[in-house]
N, C-alpha and C positions, 0 to 999 in steps of 0.2 A: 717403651714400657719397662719399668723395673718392675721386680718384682723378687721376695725373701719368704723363706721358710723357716718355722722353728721347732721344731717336735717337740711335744711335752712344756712343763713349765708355764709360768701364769708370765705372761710379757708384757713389759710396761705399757700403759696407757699412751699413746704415741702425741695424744689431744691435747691442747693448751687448758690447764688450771684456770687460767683467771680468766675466764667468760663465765657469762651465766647460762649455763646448761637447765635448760627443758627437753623433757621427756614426754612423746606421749603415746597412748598405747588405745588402740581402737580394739575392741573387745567382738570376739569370734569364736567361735568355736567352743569348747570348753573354757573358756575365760571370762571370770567373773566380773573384777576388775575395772576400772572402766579408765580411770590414769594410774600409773605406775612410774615409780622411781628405781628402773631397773638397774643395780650395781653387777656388777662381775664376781658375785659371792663363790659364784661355780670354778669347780678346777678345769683353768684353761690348759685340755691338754695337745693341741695343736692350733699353728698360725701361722697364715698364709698372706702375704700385702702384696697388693702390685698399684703400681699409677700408670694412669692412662691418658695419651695427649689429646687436645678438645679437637678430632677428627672423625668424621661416618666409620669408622674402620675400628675404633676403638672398640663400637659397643660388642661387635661381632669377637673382638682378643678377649673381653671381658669376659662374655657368655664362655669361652673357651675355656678361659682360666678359672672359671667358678667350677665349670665340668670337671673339668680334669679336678680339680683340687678336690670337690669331695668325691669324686670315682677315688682316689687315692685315700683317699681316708674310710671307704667302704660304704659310703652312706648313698647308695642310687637312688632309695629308696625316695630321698627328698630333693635329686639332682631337677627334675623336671622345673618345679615349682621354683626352687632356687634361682634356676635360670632364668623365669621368666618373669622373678621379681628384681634380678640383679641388670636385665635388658634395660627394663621401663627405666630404672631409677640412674644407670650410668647413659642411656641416652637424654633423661634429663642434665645432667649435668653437663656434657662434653658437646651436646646438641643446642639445648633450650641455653643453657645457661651460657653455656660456650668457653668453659674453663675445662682444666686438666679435671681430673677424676680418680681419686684417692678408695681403693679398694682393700679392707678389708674381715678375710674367712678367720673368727674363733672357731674350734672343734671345743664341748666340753661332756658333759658327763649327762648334761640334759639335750644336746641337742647341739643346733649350728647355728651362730648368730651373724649376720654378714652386715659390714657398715660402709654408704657409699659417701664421701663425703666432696664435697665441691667448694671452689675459689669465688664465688661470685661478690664480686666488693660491695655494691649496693644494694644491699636487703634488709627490710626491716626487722630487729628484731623481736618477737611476739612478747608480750607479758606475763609474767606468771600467771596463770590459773586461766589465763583467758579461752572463750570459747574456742573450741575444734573448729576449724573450716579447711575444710580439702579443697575449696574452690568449685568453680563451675563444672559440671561433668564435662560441658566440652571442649574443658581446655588441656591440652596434652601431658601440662604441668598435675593435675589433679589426678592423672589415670593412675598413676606409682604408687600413692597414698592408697588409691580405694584397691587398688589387687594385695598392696601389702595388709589391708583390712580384712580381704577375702582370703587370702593365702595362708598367712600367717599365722605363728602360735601368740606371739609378742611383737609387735613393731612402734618404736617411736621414732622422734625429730629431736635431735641437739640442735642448737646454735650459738656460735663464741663468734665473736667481734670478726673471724676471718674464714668460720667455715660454714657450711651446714652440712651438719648429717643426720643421714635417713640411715635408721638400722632394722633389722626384721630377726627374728629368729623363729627358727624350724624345728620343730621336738619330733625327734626320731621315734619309730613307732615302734610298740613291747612286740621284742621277736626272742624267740631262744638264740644263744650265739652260735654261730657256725650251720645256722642252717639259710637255705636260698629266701624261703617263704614260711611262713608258723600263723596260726591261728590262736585264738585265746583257749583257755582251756574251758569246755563247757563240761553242765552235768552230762551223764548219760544218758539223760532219755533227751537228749537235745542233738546227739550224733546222729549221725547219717542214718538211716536203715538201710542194712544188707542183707543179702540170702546167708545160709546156715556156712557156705563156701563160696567167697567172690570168688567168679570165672573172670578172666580176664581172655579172650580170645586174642591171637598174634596171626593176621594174617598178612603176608608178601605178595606184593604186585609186582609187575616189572613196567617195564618203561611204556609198555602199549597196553597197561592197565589189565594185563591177564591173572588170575592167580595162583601163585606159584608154592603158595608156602599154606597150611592149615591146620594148627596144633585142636589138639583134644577139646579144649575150654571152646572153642569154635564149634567142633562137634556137636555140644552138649547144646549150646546155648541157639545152636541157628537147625539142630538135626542133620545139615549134610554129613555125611562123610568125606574126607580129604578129594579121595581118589574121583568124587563126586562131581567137585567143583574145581578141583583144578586143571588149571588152563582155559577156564569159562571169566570173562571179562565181570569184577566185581560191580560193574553200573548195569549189568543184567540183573544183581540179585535185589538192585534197591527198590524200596519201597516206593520213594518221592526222590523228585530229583535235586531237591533245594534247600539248604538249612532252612528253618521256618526262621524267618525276619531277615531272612540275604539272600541275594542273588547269586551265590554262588554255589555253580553244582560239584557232585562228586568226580565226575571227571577232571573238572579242573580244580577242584581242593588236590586231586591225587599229583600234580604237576606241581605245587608246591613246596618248598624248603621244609617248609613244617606249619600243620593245621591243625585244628583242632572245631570239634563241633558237633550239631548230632543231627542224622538221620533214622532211617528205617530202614530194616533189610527184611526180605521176605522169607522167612520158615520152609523146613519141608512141608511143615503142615499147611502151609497158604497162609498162614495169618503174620501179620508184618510187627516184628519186633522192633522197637523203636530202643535204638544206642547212642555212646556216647563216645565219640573216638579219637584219638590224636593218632595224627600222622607224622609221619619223620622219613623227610628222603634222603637215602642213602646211596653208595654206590660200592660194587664189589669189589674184588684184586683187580680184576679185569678191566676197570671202569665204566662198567654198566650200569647205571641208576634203576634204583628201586625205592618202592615206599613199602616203609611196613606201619602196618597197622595196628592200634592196640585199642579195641571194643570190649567194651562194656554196657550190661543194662542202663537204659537211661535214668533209673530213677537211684542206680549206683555210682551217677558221673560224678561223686566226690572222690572216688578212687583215681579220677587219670585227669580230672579237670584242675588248670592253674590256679589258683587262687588270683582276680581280681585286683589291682593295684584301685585304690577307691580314693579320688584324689579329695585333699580337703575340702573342696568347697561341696562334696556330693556327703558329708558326713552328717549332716542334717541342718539344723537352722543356727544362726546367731543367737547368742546372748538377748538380746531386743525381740527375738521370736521373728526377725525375717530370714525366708528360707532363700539359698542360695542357689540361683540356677547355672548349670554346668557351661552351658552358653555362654551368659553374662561374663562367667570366670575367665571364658577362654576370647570371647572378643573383646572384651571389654566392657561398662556398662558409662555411657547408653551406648548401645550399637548404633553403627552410623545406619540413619535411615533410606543413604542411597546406595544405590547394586554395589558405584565403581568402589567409592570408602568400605563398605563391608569387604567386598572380593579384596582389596586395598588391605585391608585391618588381618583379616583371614589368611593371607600368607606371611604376613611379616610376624606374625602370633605362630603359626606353626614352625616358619625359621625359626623363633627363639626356641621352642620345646623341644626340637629336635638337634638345636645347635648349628644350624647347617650355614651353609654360605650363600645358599641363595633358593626360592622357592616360591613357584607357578601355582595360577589356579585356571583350568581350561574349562570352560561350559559348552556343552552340548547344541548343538543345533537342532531346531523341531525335528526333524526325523532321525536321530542321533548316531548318522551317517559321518559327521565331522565331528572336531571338536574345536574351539575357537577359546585362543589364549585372550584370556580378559584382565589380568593380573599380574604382578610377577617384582619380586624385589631381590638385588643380590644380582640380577644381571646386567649386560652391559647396558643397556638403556632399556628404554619401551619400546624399541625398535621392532618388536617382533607383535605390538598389542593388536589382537586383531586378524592373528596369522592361524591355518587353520591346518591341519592335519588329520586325514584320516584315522578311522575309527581301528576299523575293520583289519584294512591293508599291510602288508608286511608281516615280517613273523618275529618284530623287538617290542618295544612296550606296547605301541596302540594295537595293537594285536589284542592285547588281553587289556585293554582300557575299563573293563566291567568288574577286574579283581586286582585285590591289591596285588603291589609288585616291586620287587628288590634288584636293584644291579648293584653288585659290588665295584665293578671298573666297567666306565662305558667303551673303555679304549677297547675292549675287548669283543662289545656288538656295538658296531659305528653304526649310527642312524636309529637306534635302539628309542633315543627318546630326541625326536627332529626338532626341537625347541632349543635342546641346550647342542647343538653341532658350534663348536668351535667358541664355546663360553668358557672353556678350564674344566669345567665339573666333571669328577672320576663317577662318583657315588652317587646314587638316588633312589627314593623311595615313594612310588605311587599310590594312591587311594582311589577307588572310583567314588561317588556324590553321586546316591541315589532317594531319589523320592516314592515309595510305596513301587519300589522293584524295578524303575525305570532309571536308564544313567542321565544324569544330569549334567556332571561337572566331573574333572578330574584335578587330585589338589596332588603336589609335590614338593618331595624338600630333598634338595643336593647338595653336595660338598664336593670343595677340591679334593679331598684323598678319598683314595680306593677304600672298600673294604669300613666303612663309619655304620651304615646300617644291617639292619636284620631284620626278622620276621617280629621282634621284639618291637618295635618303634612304627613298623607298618600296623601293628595291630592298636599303638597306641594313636597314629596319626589317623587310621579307620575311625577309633573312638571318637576322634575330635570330629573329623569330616561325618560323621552320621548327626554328630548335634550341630552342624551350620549346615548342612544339606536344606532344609525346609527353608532355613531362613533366607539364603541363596534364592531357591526355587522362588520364594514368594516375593522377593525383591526382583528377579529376573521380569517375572511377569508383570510383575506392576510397569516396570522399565519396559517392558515390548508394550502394555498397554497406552504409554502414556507415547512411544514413537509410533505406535497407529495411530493414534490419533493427530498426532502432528501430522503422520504420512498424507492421511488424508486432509488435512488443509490444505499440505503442500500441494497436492494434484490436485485441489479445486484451483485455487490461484492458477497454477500453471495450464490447467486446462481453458479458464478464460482469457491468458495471456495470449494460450496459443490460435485461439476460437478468433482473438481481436485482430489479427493480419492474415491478409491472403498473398501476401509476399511473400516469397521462398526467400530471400535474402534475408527478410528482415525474422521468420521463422527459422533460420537457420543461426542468426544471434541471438533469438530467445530460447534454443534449446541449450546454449552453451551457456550462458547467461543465469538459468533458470541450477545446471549443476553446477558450477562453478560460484563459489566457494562450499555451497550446501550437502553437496552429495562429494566433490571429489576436488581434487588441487589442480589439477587444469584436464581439459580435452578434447577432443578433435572431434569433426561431425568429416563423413566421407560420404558419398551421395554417387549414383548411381543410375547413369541418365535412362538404359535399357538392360535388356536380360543380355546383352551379345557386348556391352561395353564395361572396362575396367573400374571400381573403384576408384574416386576421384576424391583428393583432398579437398573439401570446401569450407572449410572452419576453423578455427586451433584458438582456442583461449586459455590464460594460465591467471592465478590471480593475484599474481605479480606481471604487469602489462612487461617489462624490460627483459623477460623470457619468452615472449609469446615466438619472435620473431627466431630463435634458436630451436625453440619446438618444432616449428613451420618447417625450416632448414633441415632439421633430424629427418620428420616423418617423410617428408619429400626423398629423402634414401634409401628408406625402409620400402617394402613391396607392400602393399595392406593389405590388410588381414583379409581371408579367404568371406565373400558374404553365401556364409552358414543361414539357414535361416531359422535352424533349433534354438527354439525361444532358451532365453536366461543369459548370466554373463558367463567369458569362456576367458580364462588368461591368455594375456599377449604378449610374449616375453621379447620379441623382438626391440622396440625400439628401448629398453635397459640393456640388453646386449648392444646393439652398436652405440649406443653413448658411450657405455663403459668402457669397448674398445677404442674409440675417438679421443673420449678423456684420457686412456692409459696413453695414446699415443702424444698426446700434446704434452703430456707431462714430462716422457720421455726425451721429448726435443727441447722444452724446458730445460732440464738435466744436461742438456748434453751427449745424452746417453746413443750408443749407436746399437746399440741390442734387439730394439723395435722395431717393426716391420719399416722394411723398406721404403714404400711407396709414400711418398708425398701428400700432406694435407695443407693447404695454404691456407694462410690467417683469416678469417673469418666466414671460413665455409665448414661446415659442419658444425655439430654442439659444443659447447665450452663444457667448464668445469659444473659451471652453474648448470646449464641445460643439464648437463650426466645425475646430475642431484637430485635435479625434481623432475627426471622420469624413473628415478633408479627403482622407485616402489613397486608395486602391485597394478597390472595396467589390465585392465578388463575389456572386451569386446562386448556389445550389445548390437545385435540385429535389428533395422530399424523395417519391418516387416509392416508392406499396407497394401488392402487389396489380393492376400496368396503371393503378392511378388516385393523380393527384396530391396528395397530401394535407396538403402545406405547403412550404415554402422556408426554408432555414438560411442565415440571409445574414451574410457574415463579412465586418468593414472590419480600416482598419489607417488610423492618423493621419499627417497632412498630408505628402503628397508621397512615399509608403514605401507600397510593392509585394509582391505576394506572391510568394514562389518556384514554381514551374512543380512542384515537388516536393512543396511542403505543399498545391497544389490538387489535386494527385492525391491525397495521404491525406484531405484534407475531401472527395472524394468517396467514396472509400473508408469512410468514418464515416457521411455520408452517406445512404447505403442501407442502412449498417445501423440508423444511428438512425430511419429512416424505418418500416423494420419493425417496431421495439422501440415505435414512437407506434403505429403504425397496432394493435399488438395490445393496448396500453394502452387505445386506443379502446374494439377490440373487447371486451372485458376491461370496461371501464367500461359498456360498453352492457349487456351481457350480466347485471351485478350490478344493473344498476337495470331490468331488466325481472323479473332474478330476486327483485328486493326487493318489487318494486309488487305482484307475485305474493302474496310469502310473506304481506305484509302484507294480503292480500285472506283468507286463511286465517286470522289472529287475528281474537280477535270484538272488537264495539269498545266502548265503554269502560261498564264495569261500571254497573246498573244502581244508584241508592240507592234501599237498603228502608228502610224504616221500622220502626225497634225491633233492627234488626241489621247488626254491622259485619261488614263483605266486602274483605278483601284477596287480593292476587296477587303473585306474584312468578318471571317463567317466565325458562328459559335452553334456548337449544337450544346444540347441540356444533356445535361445526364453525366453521371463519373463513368470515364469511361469510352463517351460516346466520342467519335471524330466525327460522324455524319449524325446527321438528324432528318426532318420533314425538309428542314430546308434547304434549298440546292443554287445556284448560281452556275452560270457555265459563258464564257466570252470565246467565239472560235471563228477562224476562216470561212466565208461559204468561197465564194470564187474571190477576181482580181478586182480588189477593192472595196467588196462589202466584207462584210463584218457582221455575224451573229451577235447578240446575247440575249440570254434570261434570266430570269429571276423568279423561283417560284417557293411554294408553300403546299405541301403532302399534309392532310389530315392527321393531328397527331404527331407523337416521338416517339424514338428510337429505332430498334430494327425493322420494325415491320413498316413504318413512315420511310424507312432507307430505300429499303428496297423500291416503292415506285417513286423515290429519287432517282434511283438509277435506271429504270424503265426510260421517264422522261428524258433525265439529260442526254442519254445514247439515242433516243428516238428522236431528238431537237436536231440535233447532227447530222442522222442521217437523213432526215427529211428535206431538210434545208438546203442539202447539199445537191438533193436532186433537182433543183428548181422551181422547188412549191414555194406561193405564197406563204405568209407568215396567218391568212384565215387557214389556210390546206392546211400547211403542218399542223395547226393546234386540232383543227378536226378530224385529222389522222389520230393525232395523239388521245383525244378522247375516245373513238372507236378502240384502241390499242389498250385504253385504261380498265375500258367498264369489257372487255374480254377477259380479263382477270377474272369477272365472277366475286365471290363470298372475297376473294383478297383484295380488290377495288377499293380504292381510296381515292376520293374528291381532291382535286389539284386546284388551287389560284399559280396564275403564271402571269408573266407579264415576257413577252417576246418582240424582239422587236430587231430589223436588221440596219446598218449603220455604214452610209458610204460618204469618208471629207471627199469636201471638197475645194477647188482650186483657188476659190477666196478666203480659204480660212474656216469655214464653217463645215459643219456638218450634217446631212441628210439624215432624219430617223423615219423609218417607218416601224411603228410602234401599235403590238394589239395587247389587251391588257382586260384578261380572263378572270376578272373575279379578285383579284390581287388588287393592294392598297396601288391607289394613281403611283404615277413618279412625278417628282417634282422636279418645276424648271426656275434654277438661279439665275436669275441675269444678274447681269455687272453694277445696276442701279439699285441692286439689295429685293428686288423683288421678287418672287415666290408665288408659282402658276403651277395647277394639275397640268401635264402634257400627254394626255390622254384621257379616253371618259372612258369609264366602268363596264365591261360587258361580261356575260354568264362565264361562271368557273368551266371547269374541266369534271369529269365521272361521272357526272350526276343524269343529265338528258344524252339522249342519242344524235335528234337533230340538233345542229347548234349553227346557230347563221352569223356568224365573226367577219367582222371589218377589220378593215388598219388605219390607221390615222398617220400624216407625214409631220412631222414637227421639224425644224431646223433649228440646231445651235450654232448662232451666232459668238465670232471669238469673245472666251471670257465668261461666256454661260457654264454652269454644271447643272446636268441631270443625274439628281438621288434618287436610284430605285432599291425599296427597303424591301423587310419583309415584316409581319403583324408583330412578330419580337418586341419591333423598333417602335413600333407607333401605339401600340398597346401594352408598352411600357407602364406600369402602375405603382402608385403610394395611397395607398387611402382609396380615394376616390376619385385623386387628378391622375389623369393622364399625360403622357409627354407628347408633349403639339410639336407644329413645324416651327414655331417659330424660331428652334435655335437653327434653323437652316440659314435665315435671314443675318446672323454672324458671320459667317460663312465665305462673305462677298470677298475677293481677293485671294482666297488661299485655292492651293491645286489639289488634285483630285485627291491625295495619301492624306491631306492635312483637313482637309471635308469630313472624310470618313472617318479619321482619327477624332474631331470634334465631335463629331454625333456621337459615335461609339461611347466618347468617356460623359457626353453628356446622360446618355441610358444608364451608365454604370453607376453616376452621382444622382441620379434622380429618385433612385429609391435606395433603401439601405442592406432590404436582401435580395440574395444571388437571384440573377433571370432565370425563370423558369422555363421559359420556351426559347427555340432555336432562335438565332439570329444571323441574319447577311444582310449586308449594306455593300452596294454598289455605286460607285460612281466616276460618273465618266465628265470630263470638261475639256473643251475646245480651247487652248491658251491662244490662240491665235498666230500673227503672219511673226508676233515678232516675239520672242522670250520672254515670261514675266518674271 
């Protein structure tokens, strides 16, 4: 940046001649006018130039060198406005445009005229006389025009073949010389009214608010006497405890640098005089701090009140009769219509006003316990968006977050304002954001050097922050309305996502699934089998999949988090501390460095750099609580230095407890099918006996998801040397309660058989043993029948067949014979008079014994017959079964509905087929 001064004297035109110069002048204020051809008639008697390079950093040297240059020439009065028409119009240029930035300050007799001119090579230039157009309001380019319209006394546009400039002028406001503040002169019946002798009462407090000091005019005006009230705490004697339109009481006005404002004090006579009073804290030789106090009647506060700085755009309407709103002036118009652009617009408008280097806006949490930074420009990134700090807590800024507040050096109360810890910033000036007495928001503006603010700029940044307060608030709420209602779509979705599985594996990727990317940047589910066993890692998602596996690695070092089961989320600062130790240390060995802790880490165990990055954020615990007992934790981070909103921990708790449910019955659910399976499978017999001279296949399905056993049962087993049991039978019905006299029967086949009953004894054991069940009794088809080869190859059956479809006998010649007749089922009568029948299988023959599954096979109206048995001829007993089976499963199009077994046994004969 250069930059040249020249006091006094009319200094040449610095502009090229030969272009054609257009002027134009948007009419405001007291200006009539509507274009103007403004010359430099005025005596220029000071100038100031400086250039600026097309970099962010410029506009902030600018805003500087406009301050300082009219503070030096004594003009404060118009510094505010200056700056924040000198911001818009050189971030045009050095931003938008992207060229250097030609600045500069006339001082003359009427005022300050400032010109910002810019390099941009290709621009059209306008025609004489042609219509005004500022352009679209929401182009960035358009905002400089319309503030220099609202700002300004006089503002037009030059343009020559290589430049444009934008200029403004500011008319200094009629004050007497050498005083601070002056008013215009009115008649006398238009002054103040006073009593016949203003009293001006001086009363001293000290540092714990007692009072110490009480001159006469105090006497008079409140009746105590000195000796009365001193040493009696002055927030005893008030009337109300709160300026009327602020939250701020007399206690804490008296802890201030200097206030101003009115309450009520209560009389000897009871009745409450209402004053008017500024205060000023001071302190003695000793360095004890005091306030003293200077009251007067309220309807006398023209005596000790500052006169008002009334900035242009509040001085009433335009030329065209539209009125100016102080808002519009200060955000801009149009205001952006969402939270983050207004909060956005709102701090980089009060950095300009105040000059500063950089400057927050923090909103309040519904119970306005925290505060939660939502904004912020002039710092090291947005790295802190999101980040929340108490209210209440400590004794430096958020302490008093409800009134405004001045540090001149933070070096001096570290931690004073926990946002800006280790940004550069000395200096900074607070405002609370209140809505009808409640705090809302907290806005701020800070600077590198010590010592830039006062109670002079908190009181003008209070100004600003009470006219965007509402607009805040009501943007805020629209924003929380329109994330409830997302909130809650989100937990219908996820609550049918999680309603559709009763897998715990596969619910434990839909709760990861379900926050990842939406609620948080990755996170780990940890599951918890019993109340007596540890937290166990069962999940880790990041939504970058080529970190998952370095997460995994991390947390698996870390201890997990203690399972709390006090609902909401609770920080977890562990696994960003050992990344960051892990990262510090690989860096080091990187390096070469030998300064680092000792101990050895080898390459690829622990997190990298990357891993340290995206856990380095904000990592929260949430309790996954179901049933009064805690049964895992969903823990959600977010990478380096980036916070979550007070909004999405409220829906991850909200998911939460639901996901907590959807695990905890996936459990249950999972327990319940492997107690139900261990069951079923104690009800199948186990694995098929080899005879000798005879093949034995199986092939069973029971109905049902789920089911292992069904009605239907099979069982091929030992009796003594040489024979040979089986069955095949069919339980009324499916599923469990058909299982269960599955397993009656098949253990009662066994042991009956084994004692040496007939195959009529056993089945009529077996139905006495059925119909004793009672109301549980279920009707059984069986087909039993016991089986001893013999020494020519063939095979002996004695075969009884209870109600159950025949079995069928394949000979070698492709034909197809019942090998049994039909006699009464099983449960149903008491006496039952049961035969056996002997059948021989000759080598080569198969008997298929099915069950109703197979033979009552349907499509339509056809049934699947025997005749694919008649196929059949040649193949052995696994290739029989296999046939039938796939012929049932091609025979209709949907799944079987009833259990099935296919049995079959064949005689290959003397010699191998």
């Amino acid at each position: 940046m250069t930059t040249g001064l020249i006091p006094g004297g009319q200094p040449p035109d610095p502009r090229p001649t030969g272009g054609l110069p257009q002027q134009r002048r948007e009419p405001v204020g007291h200006a009539a006018q509507h274009v103007e051809n403004r010359s430099r008639s005025s005596v220029i008697t000071a100038r100031a130039a400086a250039s600026f390079e097309p970099v962010g950093r410029s506009v902030a040297s600018a805003r500087s060198f406009v301050r300082d240059t009219l503070q030096g020439w004594g003009f404060a009065d118009i510094v505010d406005d200056a700056v924040v028409l000198t911001s818009e119009l050189v971030t045009n240029a050095v931003v938008h445009a992207g060229t250097s930035a030609d600045l500069l300050c006339l001082r003359s007799d009427e005022g300050v005229r400032i010109e910002v001119a810019d390099r941009y090579p290709e621009r059209e230039i306008p025609l004489q006389a042609s219509a005004i157009n500022m352009g679209s309001p929401d182009r960035e380019g358009g905002r400089g025009l319309q503030l220099c319209a609202a700002l300004a006394g006089h503002w037009g546009v030059e343009y020559t073949p290589t430049h444009k400039t934008v200029w403004f002028q500011l008319d200094l406001p009629a004050r007497a010389v050498g005083t601070r503040a002056a008013g215009p002169a009115l008649p006398a019946d238009l002054l103040p009214l006073a009593d016949g002798r203003v009293r001006v009462a001086v009363v001293q407090i000290d540092r714990t608010g007692h009072i110490t000091a009480w001159n006469e005019d105090a006497e008079d005006i409140f009746g105590y006497p000195a000796e009365q009230v001193t040493g009696k705490p002055l927030t005893d004697l008030a009337a109300w405890p709160h300026t009327p339109g602020t939250s701020t009481g007399i206690a804490e006005a008296l802890q201030l640098s200097r206030w101003e404002g009115s309450y009520g004090i209560r009389a000897a006579d009871g009745r409450v005089t209402p004053v008017y009073a500024s205060h000023l804290r001071v302190r003695d030789t000793g360095g004890e701090p005091s306030t003293v106090c200077l009251l007067v009647r309220d309807h006398e506060r023209a005596v000790l009140q500052t006169p008002l700085r009334v900035p242009a755009s509040d001085t009433g309407t335009t030329s065209e009769g539209q009125s100016t709103d102080p808002f519009e002036v200060f955000i801009g118009y149009p205001a952006p219509d969402d939270l983050d652009g207004l909060l956005q617009r709102t701090v980089e408008r009060a950095r300009d006003m105040l000059d500063g280097d950089s400057a927050f806006l923090l909103l309040a949490t519904d119970d306005e316990t925290e505060l939660e930074v939502r904004a912020s420009t002039g710092l090291p990134s947005a790295r802190q968006r999101f980040a929340r700090v108490p209210v209440e807590a400590g004794s430096g800024r958020y302490g008093s977050a409800r009134m405004p507040a001045v540090h001149d050096d933070l070096t001096a109360v570290p931690g004073a304002v926990p946002l800006l810890n280790g940004t550069g910033m000395r200096s900074v000036v607070t405002v609370p954001l209140k809505v009808e007495g409640r705090l809302t928001g907290s806005l701020g503006v800070a600077a590198e050097a010590p010592g830039r603010y006062s109670n002079e700029e908190a009181l003008r940044l209070q100004f600003a922050a009470d006219r965007i307060a509402l607009a805040v608030e009501s943007a805020r709420l629209g924003e929380l309305e329109r994330l409830r209602r997302g909130s809650l779509n989100f937990l219908v979705e996820a609550s049918d996502l999680l309603a559709g599985t009763l897998d715990r594996d596969q619910t434990l990727a839909l709760m990861a699934q379900m926050t990842v990317p939406t609620l948080a940047t990755w996170c780990a589910v940890y599951t918890i089998a019993h109340q007596a066993s540890e937290p166990y890692l069962s999940y880790v998602l990041h939504e970058d999949e080529e970190l998952i596996d370095g997460i995994k690695s991390l947390l698996s070092k870390v201890p997990p988090p203690d399972p709390v089961p006090t609902p909401g989320a609770r920080v977890w600062t562990a696994p960003a501390e050992v990344a960051h130790q892990a990262a510090l240390r690989s860096s080091m060995r990187s390096l070469g460095l030998s300064g680092g802790p000792t101990h050895q880490v080898t390459p690829g165990i622990g997190p990298t750099l990357a891993t340290a990055s995206a856990v380095g954020g904000e990592t929260v615990v949430l309790p996954l609580v179901a049933r009064n007992r805690v049964i895992g934790m969903l823990t959600l981070g977010k990478p380096t230095d980036e916070h979550f909103r007070q909004e999405i921990l409220e829906l991850a708790e909200d998911l939460s407890r639901r996901a907590a449910l959807a695990l905890d019955n996936a459990r249950l659910y999972s327990e319940r099918t492997a107690i139900s399976q261990s069951l079923q499978r104690s009800l199948l017999p186990p694995e098929l006996p080899t005879i000798e001279g005879v093949e034995v296949e199986v092939i069973y399905r029971a109905a049902g998801e789920g089911n292992e056993v069904g009605g239907d049962f099979y069982d091929v087993f030992p009796i003594r040397d040489g024979a040979y049991g089986f069955a095949i039978g069919d339980v009324c019905g499916t599923g469990p309660n058909a299982a269960a006299v599955t397993g009656l029967a098949r253990h009662a086949l066994r042991l009956l058989a084994r004692e040496g009953l007939s195959g009529p004894a056993v089945l009529e054991r077996l139905n006495s043993a059925i119909l004793d069940e009672g109301a549980r009794s279920r009707f059984l088809t069986l087909l039993y029948g016991e089986m001893r080869p013999q020494e020519d190859g063939s095979a002996e059956l004695k075969v009884v067949c209870a109600g159950h479809p025949l079995p069928l006998r394949l000979r070698q010649d492709g034909s197809v014979e019942p090998a049994a007749e039909p006699q009464p089922l099983l449960g149903v009568i008491d006496d039952l008079e049961l035969y056996e029948q002997t059948v021989t299988l000759d080598p080569g023959d198969v008997l298929l014994c099915v069950t109703d599954g197979v033979t009552e096979r349907r499509e339509g109206a056809r049934m699947l017959g025997d005749d694919v048995l008649t196929t059949c001829t040649g193949l052995t007993a696994g290739a029989v079964a296999a046939r039938i089976m796939r012929a049932v499963e091609r025979f209709a199009s949907d799944a079987p509905s009833d259990d099935m077994a296919i049995l079959a046994m064949r005689v290959p004969g003397l010699h191998k087929d």
